[in-house]
C-alpha positions as CSV (number, residue, x, y, z in Angstrom):
1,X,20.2,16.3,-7.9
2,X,20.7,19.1,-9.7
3,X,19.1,22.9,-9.6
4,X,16.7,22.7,-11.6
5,X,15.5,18.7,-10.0
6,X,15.5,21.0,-6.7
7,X,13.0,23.2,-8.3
8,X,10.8,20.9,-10.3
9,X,10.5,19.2,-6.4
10,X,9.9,21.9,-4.2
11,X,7.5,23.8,-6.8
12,X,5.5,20.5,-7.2
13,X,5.0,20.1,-3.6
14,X,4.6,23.6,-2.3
15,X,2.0,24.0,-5.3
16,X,0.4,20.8,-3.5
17,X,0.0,22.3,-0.2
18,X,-0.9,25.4,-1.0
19,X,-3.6,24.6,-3.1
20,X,-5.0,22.0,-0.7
21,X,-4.9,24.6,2.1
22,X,-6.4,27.4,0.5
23,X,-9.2,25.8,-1.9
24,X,-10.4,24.1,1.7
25,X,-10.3,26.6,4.2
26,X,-12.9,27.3,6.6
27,X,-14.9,24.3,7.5
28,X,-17.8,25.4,9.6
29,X,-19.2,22.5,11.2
30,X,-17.3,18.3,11.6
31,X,-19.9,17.4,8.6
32,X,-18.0,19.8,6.4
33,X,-14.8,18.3,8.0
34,X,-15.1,15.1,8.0
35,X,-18.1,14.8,4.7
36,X,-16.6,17.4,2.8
37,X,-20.6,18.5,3.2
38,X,-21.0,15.6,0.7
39,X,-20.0,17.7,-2.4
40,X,-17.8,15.2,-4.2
41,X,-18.4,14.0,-7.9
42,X,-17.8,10.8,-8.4
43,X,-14.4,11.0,-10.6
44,X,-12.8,13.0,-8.0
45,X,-13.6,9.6,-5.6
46,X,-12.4,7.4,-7.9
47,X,-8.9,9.4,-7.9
48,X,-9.2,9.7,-4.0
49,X,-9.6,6.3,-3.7
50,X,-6.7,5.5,-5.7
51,X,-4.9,7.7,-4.7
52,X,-5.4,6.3,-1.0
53,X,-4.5,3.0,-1.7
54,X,-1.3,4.1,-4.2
55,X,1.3,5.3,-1.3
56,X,4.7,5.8,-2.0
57,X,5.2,2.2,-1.0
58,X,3.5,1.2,-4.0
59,X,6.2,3.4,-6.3
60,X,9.2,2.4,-4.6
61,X,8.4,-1.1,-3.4
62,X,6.8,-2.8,-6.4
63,X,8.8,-1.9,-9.4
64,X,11.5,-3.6,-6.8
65,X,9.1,-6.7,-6.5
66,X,8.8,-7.6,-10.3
67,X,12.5,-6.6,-10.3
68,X,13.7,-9.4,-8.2
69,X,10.4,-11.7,-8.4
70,X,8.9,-11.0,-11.4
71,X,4.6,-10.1,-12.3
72,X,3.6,-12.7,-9.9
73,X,2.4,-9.7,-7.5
74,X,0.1,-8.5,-9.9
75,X,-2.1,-11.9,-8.7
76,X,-2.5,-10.2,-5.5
77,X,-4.9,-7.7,-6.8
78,X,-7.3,-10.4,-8.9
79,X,-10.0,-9.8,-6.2
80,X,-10.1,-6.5,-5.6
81,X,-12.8,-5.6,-9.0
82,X,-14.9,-8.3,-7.4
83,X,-14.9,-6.2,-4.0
84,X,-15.8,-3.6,-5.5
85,X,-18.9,-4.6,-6.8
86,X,-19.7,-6.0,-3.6
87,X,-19.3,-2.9,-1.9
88,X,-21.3,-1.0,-4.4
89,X,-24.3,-3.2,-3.7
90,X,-24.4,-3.5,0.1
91,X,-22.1,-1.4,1.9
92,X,-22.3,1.8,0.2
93,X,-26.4,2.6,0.4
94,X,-26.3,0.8,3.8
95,X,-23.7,3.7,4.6
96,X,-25.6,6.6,2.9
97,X,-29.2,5.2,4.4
98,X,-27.6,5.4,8.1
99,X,-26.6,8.6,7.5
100,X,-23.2,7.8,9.2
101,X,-20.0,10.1,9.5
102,X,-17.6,6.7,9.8
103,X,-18.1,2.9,9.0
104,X,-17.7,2.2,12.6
105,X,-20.8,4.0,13.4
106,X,-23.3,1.9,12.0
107,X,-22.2,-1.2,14.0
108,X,-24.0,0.5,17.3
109,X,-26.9,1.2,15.0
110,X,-26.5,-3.0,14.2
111,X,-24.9,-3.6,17.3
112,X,-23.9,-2.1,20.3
113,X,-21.5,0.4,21.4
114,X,-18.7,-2.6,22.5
115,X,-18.6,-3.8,18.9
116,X,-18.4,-0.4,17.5
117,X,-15.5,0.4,20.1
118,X,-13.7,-3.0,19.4
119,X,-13.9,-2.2,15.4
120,X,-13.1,1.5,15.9
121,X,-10.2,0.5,17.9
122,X,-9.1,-2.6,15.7
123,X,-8.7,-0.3,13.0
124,X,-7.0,2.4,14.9
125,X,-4.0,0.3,15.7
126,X,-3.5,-0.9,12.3
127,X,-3.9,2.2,10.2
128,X,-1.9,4.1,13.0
129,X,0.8,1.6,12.1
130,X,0.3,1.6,8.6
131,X,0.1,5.5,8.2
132,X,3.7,6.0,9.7
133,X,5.4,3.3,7.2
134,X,3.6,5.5,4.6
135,X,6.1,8.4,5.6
136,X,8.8,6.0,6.7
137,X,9.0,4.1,3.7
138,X,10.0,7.3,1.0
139,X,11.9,8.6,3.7
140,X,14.4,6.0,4.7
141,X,15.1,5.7,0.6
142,X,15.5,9.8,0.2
143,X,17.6,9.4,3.2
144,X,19.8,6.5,1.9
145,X,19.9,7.8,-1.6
146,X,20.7,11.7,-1.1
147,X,22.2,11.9,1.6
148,X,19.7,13.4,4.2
149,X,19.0,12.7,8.1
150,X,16.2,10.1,8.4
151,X,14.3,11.7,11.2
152,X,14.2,15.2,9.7
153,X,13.2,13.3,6.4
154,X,9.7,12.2,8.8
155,X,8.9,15.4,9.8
156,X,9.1,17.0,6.9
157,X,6.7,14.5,5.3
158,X,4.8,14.3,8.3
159,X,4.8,18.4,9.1
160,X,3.3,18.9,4.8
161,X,0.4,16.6,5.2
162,X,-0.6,17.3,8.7
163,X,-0.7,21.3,7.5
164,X,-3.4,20.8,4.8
165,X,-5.6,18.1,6.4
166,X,-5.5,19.7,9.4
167,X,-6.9,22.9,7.6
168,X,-9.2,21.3,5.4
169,X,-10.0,17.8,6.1
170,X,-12.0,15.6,3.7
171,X,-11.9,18.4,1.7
172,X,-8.0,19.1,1.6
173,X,-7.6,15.3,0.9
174,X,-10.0,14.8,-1.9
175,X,-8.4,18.0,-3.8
176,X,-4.8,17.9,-3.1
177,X,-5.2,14.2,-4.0
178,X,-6.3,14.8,-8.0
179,X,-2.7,16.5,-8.7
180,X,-1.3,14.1,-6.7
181,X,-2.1,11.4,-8.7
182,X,-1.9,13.8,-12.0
183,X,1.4,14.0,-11.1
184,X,2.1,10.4,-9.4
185,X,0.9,8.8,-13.5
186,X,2.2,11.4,-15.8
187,X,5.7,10.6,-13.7
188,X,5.7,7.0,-14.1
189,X,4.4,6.7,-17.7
190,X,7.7,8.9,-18.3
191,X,10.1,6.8,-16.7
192,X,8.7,3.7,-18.3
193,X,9.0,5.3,-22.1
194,X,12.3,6.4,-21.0
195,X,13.4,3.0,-20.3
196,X,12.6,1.9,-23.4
197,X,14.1,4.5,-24.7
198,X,17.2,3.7,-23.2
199,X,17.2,0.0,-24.3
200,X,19.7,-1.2,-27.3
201,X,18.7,0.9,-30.6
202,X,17.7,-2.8,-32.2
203,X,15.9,-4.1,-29.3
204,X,12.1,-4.0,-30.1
205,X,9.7,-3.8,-27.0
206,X,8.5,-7.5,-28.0
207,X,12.3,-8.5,-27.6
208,X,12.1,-6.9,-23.9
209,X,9.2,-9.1,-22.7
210,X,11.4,-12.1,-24.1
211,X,14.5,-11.7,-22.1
212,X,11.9,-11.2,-19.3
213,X,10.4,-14.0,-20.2
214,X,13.6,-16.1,-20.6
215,X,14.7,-15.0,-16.7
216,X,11.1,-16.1,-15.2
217,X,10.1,-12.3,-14.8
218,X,6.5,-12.6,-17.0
219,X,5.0,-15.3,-14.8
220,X,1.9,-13.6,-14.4
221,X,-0.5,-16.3,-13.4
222,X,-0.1,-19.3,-11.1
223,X,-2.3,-21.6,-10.5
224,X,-0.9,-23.5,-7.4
225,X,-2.3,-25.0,-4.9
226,X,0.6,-24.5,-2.4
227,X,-0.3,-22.3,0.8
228,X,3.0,-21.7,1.5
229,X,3.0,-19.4,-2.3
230,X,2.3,-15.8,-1.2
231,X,0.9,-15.0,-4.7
232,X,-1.2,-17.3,-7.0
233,X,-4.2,-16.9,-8.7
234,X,-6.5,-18.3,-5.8
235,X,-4.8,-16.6,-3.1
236,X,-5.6,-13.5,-4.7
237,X,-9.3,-14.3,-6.0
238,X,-10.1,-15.3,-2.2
239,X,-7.4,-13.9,0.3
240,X,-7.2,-10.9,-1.5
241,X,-10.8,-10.2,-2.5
242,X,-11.3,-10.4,1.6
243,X,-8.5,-8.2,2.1
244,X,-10.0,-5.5,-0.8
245,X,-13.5,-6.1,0.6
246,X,-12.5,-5.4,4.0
247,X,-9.9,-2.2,3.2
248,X,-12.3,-0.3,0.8
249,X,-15.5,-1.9,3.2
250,X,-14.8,-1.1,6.3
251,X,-11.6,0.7,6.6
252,X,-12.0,4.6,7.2
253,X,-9.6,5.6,5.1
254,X,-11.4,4.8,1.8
255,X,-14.6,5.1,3.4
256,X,-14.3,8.5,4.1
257,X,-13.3,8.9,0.4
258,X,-16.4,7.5,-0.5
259,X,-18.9,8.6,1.8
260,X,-18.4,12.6,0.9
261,X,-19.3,11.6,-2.5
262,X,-22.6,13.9,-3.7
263,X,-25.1,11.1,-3.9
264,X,-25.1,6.7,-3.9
265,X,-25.0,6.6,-7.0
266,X,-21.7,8.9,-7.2
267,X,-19.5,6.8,-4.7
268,X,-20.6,3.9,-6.5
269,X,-19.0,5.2,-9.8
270,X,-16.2,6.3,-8.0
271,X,-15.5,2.7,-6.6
272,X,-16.4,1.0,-10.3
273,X,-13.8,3.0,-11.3
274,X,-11.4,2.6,-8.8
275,X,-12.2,-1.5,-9.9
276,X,-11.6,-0.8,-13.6
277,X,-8.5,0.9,-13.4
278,X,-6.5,-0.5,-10.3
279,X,-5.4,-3.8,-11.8
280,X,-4.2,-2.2,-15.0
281,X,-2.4,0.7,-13.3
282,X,-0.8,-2.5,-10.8
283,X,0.1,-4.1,-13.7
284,X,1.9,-1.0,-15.6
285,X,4.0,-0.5,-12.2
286,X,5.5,-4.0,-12.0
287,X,5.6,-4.0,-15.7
288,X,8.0,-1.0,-15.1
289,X,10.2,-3.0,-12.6
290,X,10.5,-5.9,-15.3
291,X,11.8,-2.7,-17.5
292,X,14.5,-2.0,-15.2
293,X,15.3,-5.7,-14.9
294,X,16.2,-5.6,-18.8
295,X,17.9,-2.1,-19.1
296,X,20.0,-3.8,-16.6
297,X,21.0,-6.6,-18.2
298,X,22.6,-4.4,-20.9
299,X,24.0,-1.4,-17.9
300,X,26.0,-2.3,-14.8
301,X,24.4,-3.2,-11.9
302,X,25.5,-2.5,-8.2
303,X,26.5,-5.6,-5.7
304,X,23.3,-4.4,-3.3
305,X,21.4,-1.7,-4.7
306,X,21.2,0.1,-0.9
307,X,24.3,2.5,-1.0
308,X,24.3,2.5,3.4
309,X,25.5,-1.3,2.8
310,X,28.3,0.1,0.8
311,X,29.5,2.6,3.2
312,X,29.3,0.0,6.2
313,X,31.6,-2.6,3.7
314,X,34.2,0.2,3.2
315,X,34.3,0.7,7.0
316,X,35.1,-3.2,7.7
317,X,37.4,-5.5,7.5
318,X,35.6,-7.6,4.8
319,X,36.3,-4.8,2.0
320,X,38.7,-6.8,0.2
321,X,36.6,-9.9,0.1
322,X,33.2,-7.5,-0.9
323,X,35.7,-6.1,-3.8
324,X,36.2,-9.5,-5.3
325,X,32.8,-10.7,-5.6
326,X,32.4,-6.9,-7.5
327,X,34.8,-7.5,-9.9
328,X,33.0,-11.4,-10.4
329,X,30.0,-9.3,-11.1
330,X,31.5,-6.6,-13.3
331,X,32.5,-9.6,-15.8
332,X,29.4,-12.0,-15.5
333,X,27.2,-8.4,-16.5
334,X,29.7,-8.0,-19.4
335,X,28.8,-11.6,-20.5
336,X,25.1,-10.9,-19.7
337,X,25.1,-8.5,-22.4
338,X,27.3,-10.1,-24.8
339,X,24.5,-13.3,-24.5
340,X,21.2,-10.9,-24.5
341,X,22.5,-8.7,-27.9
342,X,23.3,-12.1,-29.5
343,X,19.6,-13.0,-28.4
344,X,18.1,-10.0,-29.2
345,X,19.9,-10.6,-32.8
346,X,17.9,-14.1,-32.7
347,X,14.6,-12.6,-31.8
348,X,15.0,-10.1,-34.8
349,X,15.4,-13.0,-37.0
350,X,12.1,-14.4,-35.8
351,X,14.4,-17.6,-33.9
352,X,14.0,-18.0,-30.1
353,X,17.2,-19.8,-29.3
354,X,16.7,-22.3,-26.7
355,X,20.4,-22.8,-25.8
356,X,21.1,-18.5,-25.3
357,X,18.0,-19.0,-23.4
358,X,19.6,-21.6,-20.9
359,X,22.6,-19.0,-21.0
360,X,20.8,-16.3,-19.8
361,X,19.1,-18.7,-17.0
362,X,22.4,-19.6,-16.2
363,X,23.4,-16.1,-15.8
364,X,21.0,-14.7,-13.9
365,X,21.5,-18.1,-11.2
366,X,24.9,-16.9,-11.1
367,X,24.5,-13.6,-10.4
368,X,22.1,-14.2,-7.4
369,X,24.7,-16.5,-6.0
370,X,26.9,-13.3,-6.0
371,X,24.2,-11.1,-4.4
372,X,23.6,-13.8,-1.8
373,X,27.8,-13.9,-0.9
374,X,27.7,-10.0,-0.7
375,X,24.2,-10.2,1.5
376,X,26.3,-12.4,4.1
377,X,29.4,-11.0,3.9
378,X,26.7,-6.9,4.9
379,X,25.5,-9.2,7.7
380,X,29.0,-10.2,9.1
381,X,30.3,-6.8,8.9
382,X,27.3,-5.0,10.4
383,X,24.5,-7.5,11.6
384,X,21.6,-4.4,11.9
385,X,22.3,-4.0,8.2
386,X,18.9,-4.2,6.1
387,X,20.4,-7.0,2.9
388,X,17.5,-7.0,1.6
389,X,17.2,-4.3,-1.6
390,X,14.4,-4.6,-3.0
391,X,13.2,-1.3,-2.1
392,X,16.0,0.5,-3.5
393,X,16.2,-1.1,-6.8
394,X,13.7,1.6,-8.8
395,X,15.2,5.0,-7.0
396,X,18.9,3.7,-8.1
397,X,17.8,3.8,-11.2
398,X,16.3,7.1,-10.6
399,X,19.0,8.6,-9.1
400,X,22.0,7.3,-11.8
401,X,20.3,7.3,-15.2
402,X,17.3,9.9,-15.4
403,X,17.6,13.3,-16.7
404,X,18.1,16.4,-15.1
405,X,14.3,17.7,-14.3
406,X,13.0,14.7,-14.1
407,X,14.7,13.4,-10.9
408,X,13.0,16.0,-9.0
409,X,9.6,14.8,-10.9
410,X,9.9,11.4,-9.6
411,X,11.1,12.3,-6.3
412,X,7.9,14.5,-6.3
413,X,5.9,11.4,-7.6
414,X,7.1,9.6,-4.4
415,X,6.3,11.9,-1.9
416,X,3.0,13.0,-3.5
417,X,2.4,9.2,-3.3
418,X,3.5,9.6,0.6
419,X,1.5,12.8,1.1
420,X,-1.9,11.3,-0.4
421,X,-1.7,8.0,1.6
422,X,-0.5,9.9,5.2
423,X,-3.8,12.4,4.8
424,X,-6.3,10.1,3.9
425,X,-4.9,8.1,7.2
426,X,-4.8,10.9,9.1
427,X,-8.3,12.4,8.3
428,X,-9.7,8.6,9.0
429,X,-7.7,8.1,12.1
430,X,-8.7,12.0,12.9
431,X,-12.7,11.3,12.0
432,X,-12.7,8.0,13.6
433,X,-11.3,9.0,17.1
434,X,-13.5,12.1,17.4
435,X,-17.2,10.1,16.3
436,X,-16.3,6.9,17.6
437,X,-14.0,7.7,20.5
438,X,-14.3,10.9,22.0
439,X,-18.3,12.6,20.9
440,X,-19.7,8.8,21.6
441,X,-18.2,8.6,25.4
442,X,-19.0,12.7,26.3
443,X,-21.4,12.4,29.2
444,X,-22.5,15.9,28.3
445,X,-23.9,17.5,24.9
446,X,-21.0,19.6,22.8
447,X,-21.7,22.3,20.2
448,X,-20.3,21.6,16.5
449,X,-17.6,23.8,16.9
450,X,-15.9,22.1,20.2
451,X,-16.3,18.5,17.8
452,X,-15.2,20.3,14.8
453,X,-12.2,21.8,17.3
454,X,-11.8,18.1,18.7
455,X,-11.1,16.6,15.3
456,X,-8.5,19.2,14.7
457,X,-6.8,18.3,17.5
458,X,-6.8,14.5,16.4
459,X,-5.5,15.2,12.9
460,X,-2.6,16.9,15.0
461,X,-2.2,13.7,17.8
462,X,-2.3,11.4,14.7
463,X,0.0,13.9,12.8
464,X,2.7,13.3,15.7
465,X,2.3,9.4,16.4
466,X,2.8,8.8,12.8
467,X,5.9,10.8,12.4
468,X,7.3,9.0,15.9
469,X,6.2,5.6,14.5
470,X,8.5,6.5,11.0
471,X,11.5,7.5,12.9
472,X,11.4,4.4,15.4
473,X,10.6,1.8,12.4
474,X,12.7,-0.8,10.6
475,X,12.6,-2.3,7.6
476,X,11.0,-5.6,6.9
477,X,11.6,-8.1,3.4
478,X,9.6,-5.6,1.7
479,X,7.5,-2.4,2.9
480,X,4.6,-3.6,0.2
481,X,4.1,-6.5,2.1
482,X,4.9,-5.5,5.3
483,X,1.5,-2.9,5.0
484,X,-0.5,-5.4,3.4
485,X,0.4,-7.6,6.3
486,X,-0.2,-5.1,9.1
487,X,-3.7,-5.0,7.5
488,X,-4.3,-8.5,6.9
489,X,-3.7,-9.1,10.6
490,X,-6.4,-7.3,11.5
491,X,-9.1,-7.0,8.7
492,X,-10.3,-10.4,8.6
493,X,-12.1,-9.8,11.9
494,X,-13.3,-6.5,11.0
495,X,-14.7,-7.3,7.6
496,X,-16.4,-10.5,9.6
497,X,-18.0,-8.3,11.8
498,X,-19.2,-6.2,9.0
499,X,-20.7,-9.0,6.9
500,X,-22.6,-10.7,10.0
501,X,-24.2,-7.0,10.5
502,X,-25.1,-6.7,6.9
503,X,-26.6,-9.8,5.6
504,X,-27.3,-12.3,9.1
505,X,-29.9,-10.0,10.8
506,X,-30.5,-13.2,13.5
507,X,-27.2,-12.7,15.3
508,X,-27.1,-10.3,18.1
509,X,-24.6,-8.2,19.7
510,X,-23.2,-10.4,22.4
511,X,-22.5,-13.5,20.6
512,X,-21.4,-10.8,17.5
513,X,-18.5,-9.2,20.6
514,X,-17.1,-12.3,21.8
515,X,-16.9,-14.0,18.7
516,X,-14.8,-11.0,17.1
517,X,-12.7,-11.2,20.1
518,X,-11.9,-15.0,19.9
519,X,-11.0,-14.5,15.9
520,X,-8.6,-11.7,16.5
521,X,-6.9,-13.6,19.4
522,X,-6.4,-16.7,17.1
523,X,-5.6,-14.7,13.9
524,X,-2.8,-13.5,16.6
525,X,-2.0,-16.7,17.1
526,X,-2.0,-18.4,13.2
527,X,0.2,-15.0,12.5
528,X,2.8,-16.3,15.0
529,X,3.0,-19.9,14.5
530,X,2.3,-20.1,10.5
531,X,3.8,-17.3,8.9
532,X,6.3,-15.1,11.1
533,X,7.9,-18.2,12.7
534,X,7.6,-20.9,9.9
535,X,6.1,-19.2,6.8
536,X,3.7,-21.9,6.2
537,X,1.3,-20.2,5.2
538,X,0.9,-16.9,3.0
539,X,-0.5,-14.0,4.7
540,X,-3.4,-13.2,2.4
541,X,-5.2,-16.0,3.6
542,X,-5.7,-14.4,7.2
543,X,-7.8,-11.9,5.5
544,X,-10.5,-15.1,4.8
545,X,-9.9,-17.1,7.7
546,X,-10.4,-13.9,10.0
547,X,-13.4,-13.0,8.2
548,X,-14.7,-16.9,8.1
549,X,-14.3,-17.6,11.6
550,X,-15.5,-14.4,13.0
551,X,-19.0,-15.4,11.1
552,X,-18.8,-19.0,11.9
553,X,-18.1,-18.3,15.7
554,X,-21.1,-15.6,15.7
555,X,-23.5,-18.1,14.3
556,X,-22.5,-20.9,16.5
557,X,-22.6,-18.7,19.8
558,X,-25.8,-17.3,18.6
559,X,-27.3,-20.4,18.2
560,X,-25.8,-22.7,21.1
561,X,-25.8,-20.0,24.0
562,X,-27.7,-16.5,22.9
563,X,-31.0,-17.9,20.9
564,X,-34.6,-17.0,22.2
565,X,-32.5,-14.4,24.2
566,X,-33.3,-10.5,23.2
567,X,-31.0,-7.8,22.0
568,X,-31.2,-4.4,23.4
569,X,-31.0,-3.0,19.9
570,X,-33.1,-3.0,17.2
571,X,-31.5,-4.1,14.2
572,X,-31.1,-1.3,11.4
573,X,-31.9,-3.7,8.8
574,X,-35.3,-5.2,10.1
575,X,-36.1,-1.1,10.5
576,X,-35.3,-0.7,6.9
């Protein structure tokens, strides 16, 4: 990092803040607050929404992904344009007709007030959790990689967000969140032409996606049948459909993005684009991961690409033994480039060389065998060590190979990725716990300012759980998938509840409770016994089964011990 990286940084974000804080000052009422007084155009949603979704996780995590596994991930997104559509049709002029400040609310107006609670407070827990990996995940990395205490790396984070959606709200989010992803794109379309850039002077792009190709990288599509696969095509088309129907549905977060937007018809261009674009922008990210895999098949190429595992060998007794397996690598990535130049040679002579091909296969086997000797020798030395590098892969090459300026652009990218995720959580957590919560148990009438006061507050409670949840976390295989696991744990139920209120208008509010209740419980249970104990099963399919058997259960219960019986409330979609 050098002075002028300090400057591009700190300018960026400052500019960020500032902006959001005093182009949002002065809401008057919790409408303003929490609506934005319904003054959004419809490109500024699409960007929210994006930009909701596209945390800093998404940055550091996934280039990491296709690094080490290759385009596969990009599967997990097939669903989501189909989800979108979905949501345009039903859920948003269901939301817009009820009139509703959060997603939650129109379940009593379905319901009753036990199934809003349970789905307010469902998605409480989750997004609580999820919005303090999304200041714990860019933290631990800037931490690792420059240097800098972890826990003031959280408050910092935490402290810039909770400044300008605390002053602004919907507001602050929606506007800070257009430079944010200005700034987020323009960074990573930069790196990626700089890594071509960077790539042997004869080496054609074309030639790139070969060696790719050759070491399995450019699987994009797989059509397996295998639940125990995390990512194919129909685990993505199904499991990941329910999991994009259920997070841009019924999840606040993007809710609220939407449902400030200036008319229907503007939220639902917002969310067609959000559906055109996300897939695409997906793609270009891992696309930029399989980039770094071939720059460093011609560049050397760290042991473990987390530099605490380093420091913890050098302490040990096993230093000797770590230094070894270096030097084994420092020659195999010697012969790795010899084999890809005279490749690359082939490739220009229009000849795909099936024997280099095996080489390079070979290769690669032999230098995962290497990674997997220095991963047990980390755990023997320290066994609270995090092997697993995958989420350092893409700042490493940040940090050693970009030039000066645009170091401090990236980092910017990350935490502008962190800061736009962390304040649409908070303002959803925030809006959520004030209707839903708080205003819907008063016993006694409030004015707007004491609710407009109370939400305040929550952005502020949320604000400091978040930050306290970052600086107690750990790291899991992957902080991609450990957020999209959080949510799949819990969204299957919520998006059932939300379907049965939408299109079965038979089934009432009881048999709509307990049966939500019995599908969380045994999504609990499936979680334990399939995937976290025996990975039998991939987690995107918890998303359907939740949703599923939330339905199923209602319908049976509705028909076996509720029918001919009435329901204290009047369903909002007879009244309509």
């Amino acid at each position: 990092m050098q002075l002028f990286d300090w400057i591009v940084l700190i300018v960026t974000l400052l500019f960020i803040v500032g902006y959001g804080s005093w182009k949002t000052k002065g809401s008057k009422n919790v409408e303003d607050f929490i609506l934005g007084n319904n003054e959004t155009p419809w490109y500024t949603v699409g960007l929210s929404v994006m930009a909701t979704q596209a945390s800093a996780i998404t940055f550091l995590s996934t280039p990491g992904q296709a690094y080490h596994d290759g385009m596969g991930f990009v599967q997990f997104y097939f669903g989501l344009p189909i989800a979108m559509i979905v949501i345009c049709l039903t859920f948003i002029p269901l939301y817009h007709k009820s009139k509703v400040f959060t997603a939650y609310e129109f379940l009593e107006k379905r319901f009753d007030i036990k199934t809003r609670s349970l789905a307010a407070i469902l998605f409480l827990v989750q997004r609580g959790l999820g919005t303090g990996l999304t200041i714990y995940a860019p933290a631990i990395i800037l931490s690792a990689l420059l240097g800098w205490n972890l826990t003031i790396m959280n408050i910092i984070i935490g402290l810039l967000v909770i400044i300008y959606t605390f002053s602004g709200g919907t507001k602050a989010v929606n506007v800070t969140q257009k430079q944010q992803m200005f700034v987020i794109m323009s960074g990573m379309f930069i790196t990626f032409f700089l890594i071509l850039h960077y790539l042997p002077n004869d080496m054609t792009f074309t030639s790139a996606l070969h060696i790719a190709g050759a070491n399995d990288k450019m699987n994009i599509v797989d059509f397996s049948f295998d639940p125990e696969e995390k990512y194919t095509f129909w685990s993505g088309i199904t499991g990941g459909f329910f999991l994009a129907l259920a997070y841009f549905g019924t999840d606040q977060s993007q809710v609220g993005r939407y449902l400030s937007g200036k008319s229907v018809k503007e939220s639902q261009m917002g969310l067609i684009m959000n559906g055109l674009l996300k897939v695409p922008m997906q793609f270009f990210i891992l696309l930029t991961g399989v980039m770094v895999f071939v720059f460093f098949q011609f560049n050397p190429v760290p042991l473990n690409f987390n530099p605490n595992n380093k420091i913890v060998i050098e302490k040990s007794a096993y230093k000797e033994e770590y230094a070894v397996l270096e030097k084994k690598l420092v020659k195999l990535s010697e012969d790795k480039k010899v084999i890809n130049l005279l490749y690359i040679d082939q490739l220009n002579q229009d000849f795909d060389n099936p024997i280099l091909r095996k080489e390079l296969v070979a290769l690669s086997n032999k230098e995962k065998d290497l990674r997997d000797k220095a991963k047990d020798i980390i755990s023997k030395a320290d066994s609270t060590s995090e092997t697993n590098d995958k989420d350092y892969v893409f700042f490493h090459f940040i940090m050693h190979y970009l030039p000066r300026g645009l170091i401090g652009l990236l980092l910017a990218v990350i935490l502008s990725a962190a800061m736009s995720s962390t304040a649409s959580g908070l303002n959803a957590l925030a809006s959520t716990t004030a209707i839903d919560i708080y205003k819907r148990n008063l016993k006694t009438e409030k004015s707007e300012k004491h609710y407009l006061n109370a939400t305040k507050f929550f952005t502020l409670f949320w604000g400091i759980i978040a930050i306290l949840f970052a600086c107690i976390g750990t790291l899991f295989e992957n902080l991609i998938q450990l957020v999209n696991i959080i949510g799949s744990i819990f969204y299957g139920t919520v998006l059932g509840i939300f379907l049965v209120g939408f299109y079965l208008k038979r089934v009432q509010a009881k048999p709509m409770f307990y049966s939500a209740i019995i599908s969380q419980l045994t999504i609990f249970v499936i979680f334990y016994s399939m995937i976290y104990s025996q990975e039998k099963l991939g987690y995107l399919w918890l998303n359907f089964i939740g949703a599923m058997l939330t339905i199923v259960l209602a319908l049976l219960m509705q028909v076996l011990f509720f029918r001919g019986k009435s329901d204290d409330n009047e369903m909002i979609l007879n009244k309509e």
